[in-house]
Every structure is written in C-alpha cells, then in structure tokens.
N, C-alpha and C positions, 0 to 999 in steps of 0.2 A: 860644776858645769865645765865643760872641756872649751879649751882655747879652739877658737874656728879660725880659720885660715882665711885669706883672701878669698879665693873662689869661692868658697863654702856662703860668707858674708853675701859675695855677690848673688850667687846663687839665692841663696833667703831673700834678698831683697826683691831679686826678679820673681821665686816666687811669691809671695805678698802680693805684688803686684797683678802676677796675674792671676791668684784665685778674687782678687779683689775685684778685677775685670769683669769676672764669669760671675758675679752677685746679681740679681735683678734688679735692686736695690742700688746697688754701684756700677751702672753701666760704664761709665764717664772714666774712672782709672784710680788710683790713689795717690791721695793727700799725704804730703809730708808728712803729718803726725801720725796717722794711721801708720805708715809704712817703719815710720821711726818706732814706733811701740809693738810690732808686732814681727819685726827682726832684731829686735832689742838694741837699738842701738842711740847713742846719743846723737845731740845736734849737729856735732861738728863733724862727727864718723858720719852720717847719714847725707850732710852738704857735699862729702867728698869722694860717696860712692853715687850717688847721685849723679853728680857731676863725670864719673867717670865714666858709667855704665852707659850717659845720655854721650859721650865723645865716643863709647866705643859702637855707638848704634845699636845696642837691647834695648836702649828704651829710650821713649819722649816725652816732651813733657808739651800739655794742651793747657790753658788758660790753667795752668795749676795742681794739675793732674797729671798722674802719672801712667804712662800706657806700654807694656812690655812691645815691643817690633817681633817681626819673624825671627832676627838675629836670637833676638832676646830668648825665644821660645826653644831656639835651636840649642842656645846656650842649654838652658835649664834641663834638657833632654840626653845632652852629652854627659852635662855636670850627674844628673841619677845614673846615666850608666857607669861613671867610673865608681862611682859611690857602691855601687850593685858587685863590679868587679873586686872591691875592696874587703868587701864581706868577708 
C-alpha cells in the first residue's frame, strides 16, 4: 500500500463522510468508527484529523455524527482535480 499524504488522508476522510451522507439508510452523517474503518485509520490519527478538518470548516460534527460543509465538498472536488492532473 502506498504512503498517503495529508491531503490525500484528508480527502478520504471527507470522502467517507460524504458517501455516507448520500446512504438512505445514513441520512444523519458518520460515526467515528464507521469513518475510522473505512479510511483506514486508527484512533488517535482519526481524533486529529477530525479535529482538524472540524477547525478548518469541511466538516461538523451533530450529536455525534459527522456531516461534510460546502467547504468540505469544495475540498473533495479540488482535491480529484489535482489527482486527475497527476495522472
């Protein structure tokens, strides 16, 4: 597996987040452990982009849940175009 960078992590996380959003089934946002298992990260990496991502306004957090912002979505759309450019 290739070492991921900052953004790339951030990235994963926002997206998680918001395919988790778009579920009918998960309207509400994503749970800590959901998001920590499916951007593969552990507790204490996931407390501190979490944390980060919630100071940089991509995302909020609702009774526990986690909800990607506009910023957030902006984020994730910039972050696939460079990724597209890098090809």
């Amino acid at each position: 597996m290739e070492k991921r960078c900052r953004t790339d992590i951030m990235a994963d996380v926002l997206k998680t987040v918001k395919a988790t959003e778009e579920k009918e089934d998960m309207p509400y946002g994503a749970k800590k452990k959901h998001i920590m298992e499916k951007a593969g990260l552990n507790f204490s990496q996931l407390r501190r982009y979490l944390k980060d991502l919630t100071d940089l306004g991509f995302l909020r957090e609702e009774n526990g849940f986690y909800r990607t912002t506009e910023n957030g979505s902006k984020f994730i759309e910039k972050h696939q175009e460079i990724q597209e450019l890098l090809k």
